[in-house]
SESEFI-782532 format. One record per residue (C-alpha): x, y, z; residue in three letters; residue number from 0. Coordinates in Angstrom, 2 decimals. Last residue first. Layout:
BEGIN
<node xx="X" yy="Y" zz="Z" rest="Ala" nr="NUM"/>
...
This chain:
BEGIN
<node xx="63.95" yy="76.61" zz="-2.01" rest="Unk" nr="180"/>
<node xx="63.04" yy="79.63" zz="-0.50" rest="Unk" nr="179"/>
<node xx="59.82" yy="79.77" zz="-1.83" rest="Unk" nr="178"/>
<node xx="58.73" yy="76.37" zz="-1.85" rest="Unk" nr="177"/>
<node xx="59.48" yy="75.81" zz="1.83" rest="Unk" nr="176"/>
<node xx="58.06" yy="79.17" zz="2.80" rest="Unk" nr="175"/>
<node xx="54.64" yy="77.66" zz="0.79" rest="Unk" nr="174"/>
<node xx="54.78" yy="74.82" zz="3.04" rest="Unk" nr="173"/>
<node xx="55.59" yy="77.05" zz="6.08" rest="Unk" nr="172"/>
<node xx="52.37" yy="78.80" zz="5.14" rest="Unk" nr="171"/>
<node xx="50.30" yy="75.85" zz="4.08" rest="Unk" nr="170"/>
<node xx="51.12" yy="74.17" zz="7.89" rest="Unk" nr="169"/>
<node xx="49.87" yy="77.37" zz="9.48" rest="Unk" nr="168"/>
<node xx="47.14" yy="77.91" zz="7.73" rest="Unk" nr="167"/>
<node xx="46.57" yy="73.91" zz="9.13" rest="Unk" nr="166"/>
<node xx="47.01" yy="74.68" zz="12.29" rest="Unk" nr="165"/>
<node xx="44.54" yy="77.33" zz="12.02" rest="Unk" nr="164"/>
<node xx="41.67" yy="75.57" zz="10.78" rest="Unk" nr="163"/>
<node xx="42.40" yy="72.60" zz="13.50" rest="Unk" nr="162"/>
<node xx="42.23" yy="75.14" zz="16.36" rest="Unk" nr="161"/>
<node xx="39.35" yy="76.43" zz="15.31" rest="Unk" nr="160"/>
<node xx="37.50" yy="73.09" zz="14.79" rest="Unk" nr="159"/>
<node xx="38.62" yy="72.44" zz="18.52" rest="Unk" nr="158"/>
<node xx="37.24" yy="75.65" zz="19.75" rest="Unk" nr="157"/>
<node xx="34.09" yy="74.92" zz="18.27" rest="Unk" nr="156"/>
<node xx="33.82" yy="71.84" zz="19.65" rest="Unk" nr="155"/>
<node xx="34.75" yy="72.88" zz="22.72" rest="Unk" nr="154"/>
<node xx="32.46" yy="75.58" zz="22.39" rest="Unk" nr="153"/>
<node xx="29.45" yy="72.93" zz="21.75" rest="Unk" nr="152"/>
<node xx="30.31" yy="71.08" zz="24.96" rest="Unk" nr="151"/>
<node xx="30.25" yy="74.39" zz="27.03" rest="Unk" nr="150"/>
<node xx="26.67" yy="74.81" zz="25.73" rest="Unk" nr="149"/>
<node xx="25.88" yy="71.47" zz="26.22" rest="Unk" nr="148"/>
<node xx="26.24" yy="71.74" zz="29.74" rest="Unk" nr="147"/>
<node xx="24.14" yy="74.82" zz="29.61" rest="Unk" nr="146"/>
<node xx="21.43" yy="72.23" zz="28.48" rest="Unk" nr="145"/>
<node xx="22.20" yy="70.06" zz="31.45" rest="Unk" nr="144"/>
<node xx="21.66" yy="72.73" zz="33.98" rest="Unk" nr="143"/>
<node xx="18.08" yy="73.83" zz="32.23" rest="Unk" nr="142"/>
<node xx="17.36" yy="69.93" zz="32.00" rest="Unk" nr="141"/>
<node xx="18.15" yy="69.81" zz="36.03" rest="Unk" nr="140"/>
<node xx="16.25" yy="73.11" zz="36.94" rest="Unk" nr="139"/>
<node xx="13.20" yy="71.40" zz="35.45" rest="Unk" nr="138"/>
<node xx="10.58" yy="71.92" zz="32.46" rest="Unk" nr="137"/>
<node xx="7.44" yy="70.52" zz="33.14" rest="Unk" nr="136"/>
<node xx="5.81" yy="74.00" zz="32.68" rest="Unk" nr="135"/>
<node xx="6.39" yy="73.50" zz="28.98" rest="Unk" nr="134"/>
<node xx="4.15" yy="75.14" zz="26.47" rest="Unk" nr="133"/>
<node xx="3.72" yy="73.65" zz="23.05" rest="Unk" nr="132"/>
<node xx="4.74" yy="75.32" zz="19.83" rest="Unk" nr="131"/>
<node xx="8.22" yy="73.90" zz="20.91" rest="Unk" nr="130"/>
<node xx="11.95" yy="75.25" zz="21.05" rest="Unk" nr="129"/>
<node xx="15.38" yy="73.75" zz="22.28" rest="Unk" nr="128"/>
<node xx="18.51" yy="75.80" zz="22.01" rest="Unk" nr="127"/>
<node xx="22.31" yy="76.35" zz="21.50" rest="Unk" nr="126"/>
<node xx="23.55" yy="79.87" zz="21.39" rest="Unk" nr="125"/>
<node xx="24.66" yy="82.24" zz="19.66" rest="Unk" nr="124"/>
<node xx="28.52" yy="83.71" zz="19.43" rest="Unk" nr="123"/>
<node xx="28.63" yy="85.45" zz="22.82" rest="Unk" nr="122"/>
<node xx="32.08" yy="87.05" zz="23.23" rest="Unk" nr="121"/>
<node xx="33.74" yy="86.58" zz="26.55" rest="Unk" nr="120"/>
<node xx="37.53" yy="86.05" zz="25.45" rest="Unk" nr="119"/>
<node xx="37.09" yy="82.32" zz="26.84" rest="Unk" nr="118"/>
<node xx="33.80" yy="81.69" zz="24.18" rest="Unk" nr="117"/>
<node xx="30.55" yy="82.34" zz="25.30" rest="Unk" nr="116"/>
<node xx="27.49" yy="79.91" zz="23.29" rest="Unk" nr="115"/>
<node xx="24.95" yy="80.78" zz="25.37" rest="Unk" nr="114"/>
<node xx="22.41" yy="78.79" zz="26.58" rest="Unk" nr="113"/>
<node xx="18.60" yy="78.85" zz="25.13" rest="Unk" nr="112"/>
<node xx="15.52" yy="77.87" zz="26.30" rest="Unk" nr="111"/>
<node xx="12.34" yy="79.03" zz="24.30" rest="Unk" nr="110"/>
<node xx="8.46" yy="78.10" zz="24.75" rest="Unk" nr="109"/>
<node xx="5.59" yy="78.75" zz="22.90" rest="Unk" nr="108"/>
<node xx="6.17" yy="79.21" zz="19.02" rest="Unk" nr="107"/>
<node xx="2.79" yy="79.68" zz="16.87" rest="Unk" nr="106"/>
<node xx="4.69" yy="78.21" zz="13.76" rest="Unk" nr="105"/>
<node xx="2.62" yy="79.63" zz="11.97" rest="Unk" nr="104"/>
<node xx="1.23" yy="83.45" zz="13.64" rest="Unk" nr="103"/>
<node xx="2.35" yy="85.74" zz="16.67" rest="Unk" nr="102"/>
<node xx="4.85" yy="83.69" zz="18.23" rest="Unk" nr="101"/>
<node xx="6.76" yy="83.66" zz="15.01" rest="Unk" nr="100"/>
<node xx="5.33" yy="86.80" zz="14.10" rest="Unk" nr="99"/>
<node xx="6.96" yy="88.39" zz="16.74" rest="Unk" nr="98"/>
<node xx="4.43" yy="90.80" zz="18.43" rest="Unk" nr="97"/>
<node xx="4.02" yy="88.51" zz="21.84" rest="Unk" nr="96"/>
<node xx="8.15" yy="88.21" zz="21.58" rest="Unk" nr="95"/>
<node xx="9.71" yy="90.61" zz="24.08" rest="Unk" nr="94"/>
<node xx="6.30" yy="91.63" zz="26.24" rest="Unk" nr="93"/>
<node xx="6.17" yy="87.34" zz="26.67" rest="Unk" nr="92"/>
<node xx="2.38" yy="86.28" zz="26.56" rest="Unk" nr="91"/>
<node xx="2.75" yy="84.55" zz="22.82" rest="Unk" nr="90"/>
<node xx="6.03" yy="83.69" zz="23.87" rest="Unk" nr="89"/>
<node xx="4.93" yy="81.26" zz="26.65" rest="Unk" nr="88"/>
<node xx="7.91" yy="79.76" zz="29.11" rest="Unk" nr="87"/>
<node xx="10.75" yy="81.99" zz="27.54" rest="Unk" nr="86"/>
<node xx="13.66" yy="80.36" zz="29.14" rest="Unk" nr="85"/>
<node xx="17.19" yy="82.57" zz="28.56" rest="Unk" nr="84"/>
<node xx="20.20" yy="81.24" zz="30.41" rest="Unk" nr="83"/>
<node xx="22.23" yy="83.62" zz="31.92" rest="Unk" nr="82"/>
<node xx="25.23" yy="85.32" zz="29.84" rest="Unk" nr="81"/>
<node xx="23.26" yy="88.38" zz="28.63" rest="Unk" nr="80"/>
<node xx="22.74" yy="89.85" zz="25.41" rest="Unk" nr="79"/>
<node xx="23.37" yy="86.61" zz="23.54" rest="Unk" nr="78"/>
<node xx="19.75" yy="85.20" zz="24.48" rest="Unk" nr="77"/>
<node xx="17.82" yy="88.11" zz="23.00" rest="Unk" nr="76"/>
<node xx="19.69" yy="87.71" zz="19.36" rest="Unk" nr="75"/>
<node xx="18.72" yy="83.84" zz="20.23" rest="Unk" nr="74"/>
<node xx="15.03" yy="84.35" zz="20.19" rest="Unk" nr="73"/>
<node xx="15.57" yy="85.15" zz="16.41" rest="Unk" nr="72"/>
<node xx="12.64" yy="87.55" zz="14.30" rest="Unk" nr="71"/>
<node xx="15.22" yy="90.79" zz="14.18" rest="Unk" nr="70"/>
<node xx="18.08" yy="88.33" zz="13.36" rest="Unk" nr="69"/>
<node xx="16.64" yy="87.35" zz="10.15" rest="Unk" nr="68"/>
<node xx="16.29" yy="83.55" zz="10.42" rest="Unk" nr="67"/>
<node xx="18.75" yy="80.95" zz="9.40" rest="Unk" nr="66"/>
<node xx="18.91" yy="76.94" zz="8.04" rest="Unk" nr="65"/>
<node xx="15.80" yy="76.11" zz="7.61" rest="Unk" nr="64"/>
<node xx="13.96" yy="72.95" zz="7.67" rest="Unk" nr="63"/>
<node xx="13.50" yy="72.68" zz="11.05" rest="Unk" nr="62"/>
<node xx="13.16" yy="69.79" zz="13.48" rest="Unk" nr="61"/>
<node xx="16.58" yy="69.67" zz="14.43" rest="Unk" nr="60"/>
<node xx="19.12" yy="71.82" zz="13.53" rest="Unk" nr="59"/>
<node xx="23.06" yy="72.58" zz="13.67" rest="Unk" nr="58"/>
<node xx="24.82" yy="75.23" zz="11.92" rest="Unk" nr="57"/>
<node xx="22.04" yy="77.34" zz="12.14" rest="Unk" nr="56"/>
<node xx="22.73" yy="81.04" zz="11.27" rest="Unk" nr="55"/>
<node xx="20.59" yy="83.68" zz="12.93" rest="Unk" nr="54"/>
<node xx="20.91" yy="86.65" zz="10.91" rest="Unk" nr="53"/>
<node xx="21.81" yy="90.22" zz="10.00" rest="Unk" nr="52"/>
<node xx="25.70" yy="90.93" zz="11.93" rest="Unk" nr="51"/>
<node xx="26.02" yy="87.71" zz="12.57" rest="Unk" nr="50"/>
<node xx="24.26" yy="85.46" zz="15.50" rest="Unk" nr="49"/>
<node xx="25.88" yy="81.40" zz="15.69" rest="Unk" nr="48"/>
<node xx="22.89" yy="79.24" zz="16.27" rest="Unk" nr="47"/>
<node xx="23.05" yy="75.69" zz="17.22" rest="Unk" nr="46"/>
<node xx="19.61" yy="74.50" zz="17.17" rest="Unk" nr="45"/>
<node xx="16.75" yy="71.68" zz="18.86" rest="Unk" nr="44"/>
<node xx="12.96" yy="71.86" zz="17.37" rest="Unk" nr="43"/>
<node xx="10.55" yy="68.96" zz="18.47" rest="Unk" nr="42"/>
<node xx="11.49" yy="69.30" zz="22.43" rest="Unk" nr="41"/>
<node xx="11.72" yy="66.00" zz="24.39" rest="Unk" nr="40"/>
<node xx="13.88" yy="68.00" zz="26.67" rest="Unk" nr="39"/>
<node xx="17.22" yy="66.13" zz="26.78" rest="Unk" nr="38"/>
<node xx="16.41" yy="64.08" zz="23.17" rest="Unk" nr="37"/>
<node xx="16.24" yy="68.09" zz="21.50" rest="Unk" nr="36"/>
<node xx="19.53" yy="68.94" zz="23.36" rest="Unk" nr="35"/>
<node xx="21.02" yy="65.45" zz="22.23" rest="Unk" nr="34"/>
<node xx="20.05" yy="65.79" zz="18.45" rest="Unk" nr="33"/>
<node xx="21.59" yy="69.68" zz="19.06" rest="Unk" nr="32"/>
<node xx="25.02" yy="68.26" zz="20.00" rest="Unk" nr="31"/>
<node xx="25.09" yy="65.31" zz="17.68" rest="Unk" nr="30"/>
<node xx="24.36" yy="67.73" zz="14.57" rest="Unk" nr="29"/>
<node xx="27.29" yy="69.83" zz="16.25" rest="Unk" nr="28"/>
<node xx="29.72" yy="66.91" zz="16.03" rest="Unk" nr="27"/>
<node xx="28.16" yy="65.23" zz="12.78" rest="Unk" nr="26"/>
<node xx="29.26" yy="68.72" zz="10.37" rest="Unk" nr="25"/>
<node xx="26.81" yy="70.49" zz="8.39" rest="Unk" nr="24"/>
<node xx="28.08" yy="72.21" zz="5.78" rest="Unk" nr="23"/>
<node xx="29.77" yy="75.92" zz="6.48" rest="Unk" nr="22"/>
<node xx="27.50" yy="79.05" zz="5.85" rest="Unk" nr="21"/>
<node xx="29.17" yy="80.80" zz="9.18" rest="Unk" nr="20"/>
<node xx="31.69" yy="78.34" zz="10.73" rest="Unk" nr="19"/>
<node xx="35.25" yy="80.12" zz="9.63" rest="Unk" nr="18"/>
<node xx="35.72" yy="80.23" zz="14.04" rest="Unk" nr="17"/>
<node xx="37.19" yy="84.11" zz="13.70" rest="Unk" nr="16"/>
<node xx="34.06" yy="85.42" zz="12.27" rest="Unk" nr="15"/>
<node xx="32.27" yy="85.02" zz="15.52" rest="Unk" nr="14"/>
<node xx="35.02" yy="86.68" zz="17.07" rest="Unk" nr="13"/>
<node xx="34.99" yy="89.77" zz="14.47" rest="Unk" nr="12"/>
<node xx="31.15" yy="89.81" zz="15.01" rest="Unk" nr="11"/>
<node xx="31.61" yy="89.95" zz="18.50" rest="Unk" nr="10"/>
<node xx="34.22" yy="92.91" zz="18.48" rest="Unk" nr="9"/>
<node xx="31.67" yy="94.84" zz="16.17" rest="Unk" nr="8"/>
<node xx="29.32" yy="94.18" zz="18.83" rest="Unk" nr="7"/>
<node xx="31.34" yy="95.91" zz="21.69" rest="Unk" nr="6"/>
<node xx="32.26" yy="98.42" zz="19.67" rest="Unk" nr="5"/>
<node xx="28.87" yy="99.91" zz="18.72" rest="Unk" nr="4"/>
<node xx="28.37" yy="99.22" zz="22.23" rest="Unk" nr="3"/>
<node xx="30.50" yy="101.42" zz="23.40" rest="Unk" nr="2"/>
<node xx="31.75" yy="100.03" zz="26.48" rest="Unk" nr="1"/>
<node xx="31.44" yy="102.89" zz="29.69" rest="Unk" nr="0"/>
């Protein structure tokens, strides 16, 4: 049996491994969640990386802020599985009719999120699409395409991660140099 204790502490460590948390915002992932918000016509489109207290956004549209406490986010529910979460009317959903962001302003409706799963299996957030309205025109395709995005925003991720370690990598020889010169 996984401890979960463990479990999360190894998907904090990974999330913590991509340097994104608190980072500015950067035109790949603003492209990403502009595209999710364009693919469902939604008003409110993220990238959210979960830490250990909050919902960071490290790409947003529609919303002025850039986390929520992880006890209010949709997205802690989304990383606990790998399917696709689609909450079609929070304010009748058992898991979010007491969350005050169903509950009261911004009255939140609907919720579909993909998650952001990297190759060693840890989910980092997700990337999502939100509205106060409800959405029963919502199809299979925009669900597929959405998880689409999802893989899209690792590589990007990936890629960044890549690009902050090759250049540690570059400094260290550099200070080698230096040193043993």
């Amino acid at each position: 049996m996984v401890n979960v204790h463990s479990a999360e502490a190894d998907r904090l460590a990974s999330v913590g491994s991509y340097h994104i948390i608190d980072t500015p915002p950067e035109p790949h992932f603003d492209a990403l969640a502009q595209e999710a918000a364009h693919l469902f016509a939604a008003p409110i489109a993220l990238i959210s990386l979960v830490d250990e207290n909050r919902n960071w956004f490290k790409a947003r549209v529609g919303l002025s802020v850039s986390e929520a406490p992880r006890p209010l986010s949709f997205c802690s529910h989304a990383i606990t599985s790998d399917d696709l979460l689609v909450v079609e009317n929070a304010a009748i959903d058992a898991r979010f009719m007491h969350n005050p962001l169903a509950k009261g302003d911004p009255n939140l409706r609907f919720y579909a999120g993909s998650v952001l799963k990297n190759r060693q299996g840890h989910r980092l957030g997700t990337i999502c699409v939100i509205d106060v309205k409800l959405r029963p025109d919502v199809s299979a395709r925009q669900l597929s395409l959405l998880e689409d995005l999802s893989g899209a925003v690792m590589k990007v991720l990936e890629n960044r991660r890549a690009g902050i370690v090759q250049h540690e990598v570059q400094h260290h020889r550099q200070q080698n140099q230096h040193f043993h010169a």
